[in-house]
N, C-alpha and C positions, 0 to 999 in steps of 0.2 A: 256589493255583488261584483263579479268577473264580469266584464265584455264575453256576447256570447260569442261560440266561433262562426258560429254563420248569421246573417242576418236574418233580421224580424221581418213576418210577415207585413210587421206594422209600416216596416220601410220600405218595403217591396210594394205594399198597396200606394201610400207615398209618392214613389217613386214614378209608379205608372202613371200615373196623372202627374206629373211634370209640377209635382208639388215639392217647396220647399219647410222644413220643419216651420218656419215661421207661417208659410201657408196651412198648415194643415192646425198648427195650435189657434190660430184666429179663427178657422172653421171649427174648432173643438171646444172654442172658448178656454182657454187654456194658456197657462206662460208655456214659451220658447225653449225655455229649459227645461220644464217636465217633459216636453217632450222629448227632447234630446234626451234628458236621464234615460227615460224607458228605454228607447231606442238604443243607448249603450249598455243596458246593463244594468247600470248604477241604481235602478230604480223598478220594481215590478210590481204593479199597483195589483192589488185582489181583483181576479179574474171578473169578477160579477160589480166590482165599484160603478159607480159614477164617471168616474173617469172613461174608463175600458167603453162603456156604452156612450161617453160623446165621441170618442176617437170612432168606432163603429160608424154611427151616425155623420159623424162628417165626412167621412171615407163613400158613406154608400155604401157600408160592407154590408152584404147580407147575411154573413154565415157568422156562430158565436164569437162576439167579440173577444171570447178569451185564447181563441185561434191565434189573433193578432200578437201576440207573445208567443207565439212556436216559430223556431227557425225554421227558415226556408235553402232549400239547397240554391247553392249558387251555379250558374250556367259554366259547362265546361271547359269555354274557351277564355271562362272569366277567371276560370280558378289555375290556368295554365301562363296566363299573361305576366 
């Protein structure tokens, strides 16, 4: 699969809590590099898996975890820099 052009919800949730991929796959139970796959692209597990609902659950996300795979617009002065 292509890298998307904007980033993942999944990275942006992520990101807000000053989590590293290695943080959030320990809290998801999960290896380092699935998570990284998703987050590039390389990788888009079925909306409704097992997976999709531990990353959810470790995030604290409350809305459908298959959200967490929709790009997110990047901020304007992020996309200008």
């Amino acid at each position: 699969m292509v890298r998307p052009a904007a980033r993942l919800r999944l990275t942006q949730e992520r990101e807000v809590r000053g989590w590293s991929r290695t943080d959030l796959a320990r809290r998801a139970n999960m290896q380092n590099s699935r998570v990284g796959q998703i987050e590039n692209g390389r990788a888009v597990p079925p909306q409704d898996s097992v997976e999709m609902l531990r990353l959810a659950m470790a995030l604290e996300y409350r809305g459908n975890p298959a959200d967490l795979l929709k790009p997110v617009e990047e901020p304007a002065e992020a996309a200008t820099a």
